[in-house]
Every structure is written in C-alpha cells, then in structure tokens.
N, C-alpha and C positions, 0 to 999 in steps of 0.2 A: 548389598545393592540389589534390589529389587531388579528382574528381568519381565520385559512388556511383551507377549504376541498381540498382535493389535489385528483383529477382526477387518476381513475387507473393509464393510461396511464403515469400519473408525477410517480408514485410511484414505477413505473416497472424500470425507468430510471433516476430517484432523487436519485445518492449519499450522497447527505446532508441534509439529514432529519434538523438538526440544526438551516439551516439556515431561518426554522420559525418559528417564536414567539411561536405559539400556533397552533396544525395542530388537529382536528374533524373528526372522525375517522367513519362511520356508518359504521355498519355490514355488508348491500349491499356490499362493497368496500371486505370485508373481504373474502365474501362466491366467490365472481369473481377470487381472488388471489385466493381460496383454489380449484378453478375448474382449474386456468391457470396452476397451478404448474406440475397437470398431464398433460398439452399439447402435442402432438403428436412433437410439435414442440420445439426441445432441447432450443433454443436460450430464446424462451419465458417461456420456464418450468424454465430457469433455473432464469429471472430474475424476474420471480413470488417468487423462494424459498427465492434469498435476497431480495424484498420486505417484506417479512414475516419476516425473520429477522431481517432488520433493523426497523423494526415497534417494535417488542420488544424488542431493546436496546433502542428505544428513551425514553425519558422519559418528551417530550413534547405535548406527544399525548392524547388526550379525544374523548373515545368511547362514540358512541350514538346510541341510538336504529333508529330505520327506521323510522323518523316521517311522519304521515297523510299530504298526500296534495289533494288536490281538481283540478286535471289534467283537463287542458285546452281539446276541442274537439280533437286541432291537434296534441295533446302531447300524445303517446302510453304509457302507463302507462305499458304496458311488454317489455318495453326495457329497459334495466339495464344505459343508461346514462341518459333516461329521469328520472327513480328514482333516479340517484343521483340529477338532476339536480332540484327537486319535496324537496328532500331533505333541499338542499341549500337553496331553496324558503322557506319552512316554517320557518327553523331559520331566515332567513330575515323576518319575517312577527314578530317575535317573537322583534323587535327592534337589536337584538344582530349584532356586526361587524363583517363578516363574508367574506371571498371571496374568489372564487371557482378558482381553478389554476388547467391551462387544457394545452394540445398544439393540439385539437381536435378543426380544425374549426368550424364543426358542432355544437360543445357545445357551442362555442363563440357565435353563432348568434343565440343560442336558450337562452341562459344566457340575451342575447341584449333584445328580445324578454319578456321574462321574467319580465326583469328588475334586474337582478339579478350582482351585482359589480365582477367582473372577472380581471384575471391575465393571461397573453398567456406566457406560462411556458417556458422558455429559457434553456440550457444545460447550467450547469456551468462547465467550464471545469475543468476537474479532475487535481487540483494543490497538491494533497496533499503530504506533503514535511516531515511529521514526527516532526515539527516543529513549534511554532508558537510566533511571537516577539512582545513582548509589551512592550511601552513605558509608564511608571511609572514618574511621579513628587515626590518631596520628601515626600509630606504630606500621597500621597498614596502608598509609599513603606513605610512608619512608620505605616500605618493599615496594610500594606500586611505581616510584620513582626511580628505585635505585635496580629493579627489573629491569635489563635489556631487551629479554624476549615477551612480551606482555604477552599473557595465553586470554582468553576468548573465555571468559571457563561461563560467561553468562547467556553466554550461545546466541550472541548479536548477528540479526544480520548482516552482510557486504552493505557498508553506508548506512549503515547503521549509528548512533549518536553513544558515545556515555557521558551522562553529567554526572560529574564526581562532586560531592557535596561532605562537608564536617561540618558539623554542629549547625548544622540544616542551613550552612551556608554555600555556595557555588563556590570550588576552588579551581577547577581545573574540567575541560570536555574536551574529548576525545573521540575518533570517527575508525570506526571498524572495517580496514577495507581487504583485498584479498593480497597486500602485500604485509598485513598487519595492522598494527595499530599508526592511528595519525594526529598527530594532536592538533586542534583548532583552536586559532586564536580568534578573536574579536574583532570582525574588519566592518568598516564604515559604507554605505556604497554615496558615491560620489557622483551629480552628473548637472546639467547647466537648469535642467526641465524641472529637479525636486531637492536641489543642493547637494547637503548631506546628512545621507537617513543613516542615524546611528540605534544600532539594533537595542531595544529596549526593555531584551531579559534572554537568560540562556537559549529559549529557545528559536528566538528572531535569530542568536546567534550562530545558530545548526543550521534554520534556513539562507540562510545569506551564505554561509559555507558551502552547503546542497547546491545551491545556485552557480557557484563559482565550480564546482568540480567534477557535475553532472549532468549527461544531455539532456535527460529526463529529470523534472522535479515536480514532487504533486505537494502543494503547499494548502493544509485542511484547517478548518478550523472556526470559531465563533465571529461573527458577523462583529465588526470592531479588533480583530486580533491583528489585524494588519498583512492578512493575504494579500490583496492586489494594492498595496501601496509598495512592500515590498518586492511583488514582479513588478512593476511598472518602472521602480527604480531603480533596479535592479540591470531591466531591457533598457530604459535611456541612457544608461552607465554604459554598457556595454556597446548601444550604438554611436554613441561621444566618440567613444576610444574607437572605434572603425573596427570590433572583433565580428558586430554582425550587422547587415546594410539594413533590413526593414523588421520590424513588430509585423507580425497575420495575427490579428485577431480572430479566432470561430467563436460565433454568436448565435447561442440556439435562444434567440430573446420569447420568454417564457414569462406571463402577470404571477405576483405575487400570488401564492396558494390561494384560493379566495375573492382575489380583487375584481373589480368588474374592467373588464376591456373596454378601449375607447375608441377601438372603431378602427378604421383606415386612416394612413398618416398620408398626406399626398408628399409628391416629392421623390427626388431620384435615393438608388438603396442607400445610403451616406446619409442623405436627408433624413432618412426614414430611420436609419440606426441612432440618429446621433440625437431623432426626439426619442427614445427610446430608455430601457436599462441601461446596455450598457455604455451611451451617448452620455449618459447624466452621470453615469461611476465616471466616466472619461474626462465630464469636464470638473468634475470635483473634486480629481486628483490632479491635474493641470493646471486647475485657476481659472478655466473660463474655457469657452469654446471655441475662441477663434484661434489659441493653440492648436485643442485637437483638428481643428480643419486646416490650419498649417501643415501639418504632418502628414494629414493628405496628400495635400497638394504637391509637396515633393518629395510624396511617393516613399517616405518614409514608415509610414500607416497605414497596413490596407483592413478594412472591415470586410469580413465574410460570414454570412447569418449561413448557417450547416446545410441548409436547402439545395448550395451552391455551390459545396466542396466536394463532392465526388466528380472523381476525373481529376482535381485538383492536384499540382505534383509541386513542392517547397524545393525538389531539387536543382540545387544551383542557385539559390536564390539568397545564401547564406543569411537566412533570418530567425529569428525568434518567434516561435509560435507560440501562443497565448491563450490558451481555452480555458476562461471564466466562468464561475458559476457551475461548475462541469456537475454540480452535484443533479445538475438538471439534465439528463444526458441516459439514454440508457444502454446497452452494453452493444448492440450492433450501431449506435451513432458515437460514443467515443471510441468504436473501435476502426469505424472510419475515417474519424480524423487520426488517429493515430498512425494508418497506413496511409497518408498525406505526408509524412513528414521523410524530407530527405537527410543525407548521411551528412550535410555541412550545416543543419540546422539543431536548433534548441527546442525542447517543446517542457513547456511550462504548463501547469494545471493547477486549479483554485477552486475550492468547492467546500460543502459540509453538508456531508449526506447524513448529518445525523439529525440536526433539525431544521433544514432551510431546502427542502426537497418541497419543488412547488404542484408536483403533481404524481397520482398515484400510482402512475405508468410506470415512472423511476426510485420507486420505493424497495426497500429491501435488498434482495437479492437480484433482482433486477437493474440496480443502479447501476451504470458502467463504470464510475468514480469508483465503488466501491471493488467492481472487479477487476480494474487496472490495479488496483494495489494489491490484492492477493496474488493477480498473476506477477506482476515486476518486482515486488519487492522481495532484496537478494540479488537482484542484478548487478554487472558488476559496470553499469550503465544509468541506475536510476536511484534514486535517493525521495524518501520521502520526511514529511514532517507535520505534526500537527503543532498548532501554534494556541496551547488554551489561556491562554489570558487576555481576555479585554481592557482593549490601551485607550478606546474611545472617548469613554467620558465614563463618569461615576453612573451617569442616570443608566448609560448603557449598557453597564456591567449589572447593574441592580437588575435590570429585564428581565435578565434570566428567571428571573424566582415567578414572572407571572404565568 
C-alpha cells in the first residue's frame, strides 16, 4: 500500500482526502495551515480552515514528527517546502513506499533532484452527487447481508446514500450515518395539496429519505428531475401532519440567463412575486393561483425576495425554509440566508449550478450552492442529493443534447 505526503498546496484544494490509501501527515504541514488560516487573505484563510477540518474527519491519516535530514548545500533548510521535501527524503531512505503529491513545479524538480518518487496533483472535479452505486454479485450481497457490522470500506460520507445494484438492477439502498449503516426503504410522500408523490427511481428515493431525516437538504439537479415538486410535497406533507406551521420561501427572482426584463410589476411584494418566477413555479405546482394566495392568506406561506432577509430570524417559528433556484445565489447571499434559519426549523435547497446559473456573478467558484455543499457535506445534520434523470417529458430529456 502506497503511502501519500500530500503538499500544503494539495491539501488547501483536495476535497477528497479518501481518495488516498494512506496520506503522512508531519507537523511542519500542520503549523503552515495553523499560520494560513489567519491570512490576511479571506480565500486562503478560509481554505486553510477546511483543510484543518477535513484532516480531522479523515481517518486515513498518520502524523509524524519532523524527521532529521542531512540538507544538501543547495537545499535551504528554512524554507518550509524544502523541510517537507527533507521530510519525504528520510522516510525514503527509511525503505518505506512513500510519494510526495504536489502541483508546485518547483517541488517536482527538487523531488527529481532528490530522487524522491512524486505525483503532480491533478483537481478532481467536484462530482459529488450524495450518492454512490455499487454493483454486488450474489455471493457478495449474501456477505453484505449476513454482515452485522457493515464497514464503510467506500469511504461514504455521514448521509451519504449506497445504491446496491446486480446485474445493473437496483436491489437494495442504504444510508451511511455516524451510528452506521441504515437501510432505506421506499416511502411515498402523502399530503391534501399534491396527493401522493411516489418516488420515481432510486434516487427520488434517497431524496425523500434526505428529507425526512435531515435539517438540512440540498436537492441538485436537471431542470425536469423533480427538485421542487418533491420539496413542495414534501413541505405540504409535513405541514398536513402539524410537524412544522409555515413554508418561507427566499426568492432571489433572477431573468432567465439572456432574456430581456419586463420592466416594473406594480402591485404589493406578493403581487409582484407571484407575477414572477417563482409565482409561475408556485402556481404550476398547485394548480392554479388562488391556491398559492390561500396559503398566504393564512399565513401558512410567506414569500421573501433576499433583499429583505437580513435581520430576518425563523426562530420560533417552526417552519420549513425553502431556497429555490439557489443555483443563483452566491456565497455571502446563501450564506445569509443560511444564518436565518432557526434550531426548530428545516431549510431545504434546490438548484443546479452546473447548467442553469443565470448570471456570471454566481458562476464557478463563486456559486454559494456550490460552496454550501463542500462546506456541509459530512455533517451529521445535512444530507445532500443530486437527482439526474429527467422525469418531465421525452421532449425534455432530449434538450439536453442541444
């Protein structure tokens, strides 16, 4: 088994600690992250903090003290990459399998130099889908069943999903949480507003599980996959049954990438929201609009466009909060709403930052959608899920291709 030092640098910008065997941790590495976090510079303080956190959620890591090395004339021995790089050299000298994973050209040709076996650290792109599908033969779903203690050995996050699948059929899904393994069944959501939505492929099945056993749920995915039908049915379920008294919608209503604006709506904000986006999702999923202005009216639905949620406090208000389209949002405005939400409330998110980003402020890295799921996900509060299949219609799923 291959052993990892993983380069500051990897570890500022490695989301998946996981995906190494075995990663050698020295103190050096430690005390560099514990200076970067105070950086003057926010981007890099901030991804020093989750370095330091996902360091102790891993649980494939081995600290080591700062071993003695015998620095060459040209090697500065007070520069912090030639100690790590002095580092790596003595466990190599120790026989042990060892290699240094950097994206620092300099290290590459000082590691060359060295002699020292290196890895030029690559970005794995951020796929992570709340989800993970493994195909099982029969003789190992008869250990996977008849296993009391089920180990983790695919390195799932907390609320994490596995779809266990033979002969690329769906047998059995499973939810990874921090007392173990949990198996999920198939549940219906039930309520007077949308009947009953019965989930329409494994992975509706993880969301509507996500939903029922997580404060937090960010539900991602293709325009037609059934995001906001299943929050909406989900939240009328849940206010039927009296577990929570009102739906808060936050509404950053934002034109299609492109489209041309139509101006000023007159009209009080209700008026104004409900000729709007998310007004037209609302009555589309309802049946009509004098629904949604029911649920106004008693105060069971409040509309809030983001302009008007600071200061804003859910606590006490045991409600379900609902931030749509969040893919349009970027990292100090859903990070606002997020500090809105009180301890007896739910907060629900619906988005897809990967092609339905309407402007180029919330693109990338900059997207809040997409940095609430790097920060939360693993919590043992928050559960996410992308949903790729388009349930819409035939025409809709075809779109994709133009």
């Amino acid at each position: 088994m291959n052993k990892y030092v993983l380069d500051t640098n990897v570890l500022l910008n490695e989301d998946n600690l996981n995906r190494y065997e075995q990663i050698i941790l020295p103190y050096i590495i430690l005390e560099e992250l514990d200076k970067l976090k105070y950086s003057s510079n926010n981007e890099k303080a901030y991804k020093a903090r989750q370095a330091i956190n996902k360091i102790k959620n891993a649980h494939n890591i081995e600290f080591k003290i700062n071993y003695n090395f015998s620095f060459p004339p040209w090697l500065d021995n007070s520069v912090t990459d030639n100690r790590i790089l002095g580092f790596v050299k003595n466990i190599c000298e120790t026989n042990q399998d060892v290699v240094l994973v950097t994206s620092d050209l300099n290290m590459i040709e000082k590691a060359k130099a060295l002699g020292i076996p290196y890895q030029e650290w690559q970005e794995e792109r951020d796929v992570y889908t709340g989800w993970r599908v493994i195909e099982m033969n029969n003789d190992e779903l008869a250990e996977w069943y008849e296993s009391e203690n089920k180990s983790n050995k695919w390195g799932l996050y907390v609320n994490e999903y596995l779809i266990i699948k033979n002969q690329n059929e769906v047998v059995d899904i499973w939810c990874w949480t921090i007392n173990g393994f949990r198996h999920v069944p198939s549940k219906k959501l039930d309520s007077k507003a949308f009947g009953k939505i019965k989930p329409l492929d494994e992975y509706q099945v993880c969301a509507i599980d996500s939903m029922l056993h997580n404060q937090m749920v960010m539900i991602k995915g293709k325009p037609g996959s059934g995001k906001s039908l299943l929050c909406l049915s989900y939240a009328m379920s849940m206010l039927e049954k009296d577990k929570y008294d009102k739906l808060i919608i936050f509404v950053n209503n934002l034109p299609a990438k492109n489209a041309v604006k139509i101006g000023f709506l007159p009209g009080t904000k209700d008026e104004k929201l409900l000729d709007s986006q998310i007004g037209h999702m609302l009555t589309c999923k309802f049946g009509n609009k004098i629904a949604v202005e029911q649920l106004i009216n008693q105060e069971k639905l409040l509309l809030l466009p983001f302009s008007d949620i600071r200061g804003f406090d859910t606590s006490g208000k045991k409600a379900i909060v609902y931030i749509t389209e969040a893919q349009n949002l970027d990292i100090p405005l859903i990070k606002l709403a997020i500090q809105r939400i009180g301890e007896d409330c739910q907060l629900l998110i619906d988005g897809d930052y990967n092609a339905q980003v309407d402007s180029e402020a919330f693109e990338d890295e900059r997207n809040g959608m997409r940095r609430v799921s790097k920060v939360y996900r693993g919590q043992d509060f928050y559960g996410e899920i992308e949903l790729p299949t388009i349930h819409r219609s035939r025409m809709a799923s075809f779109a994709e291709n133009l």
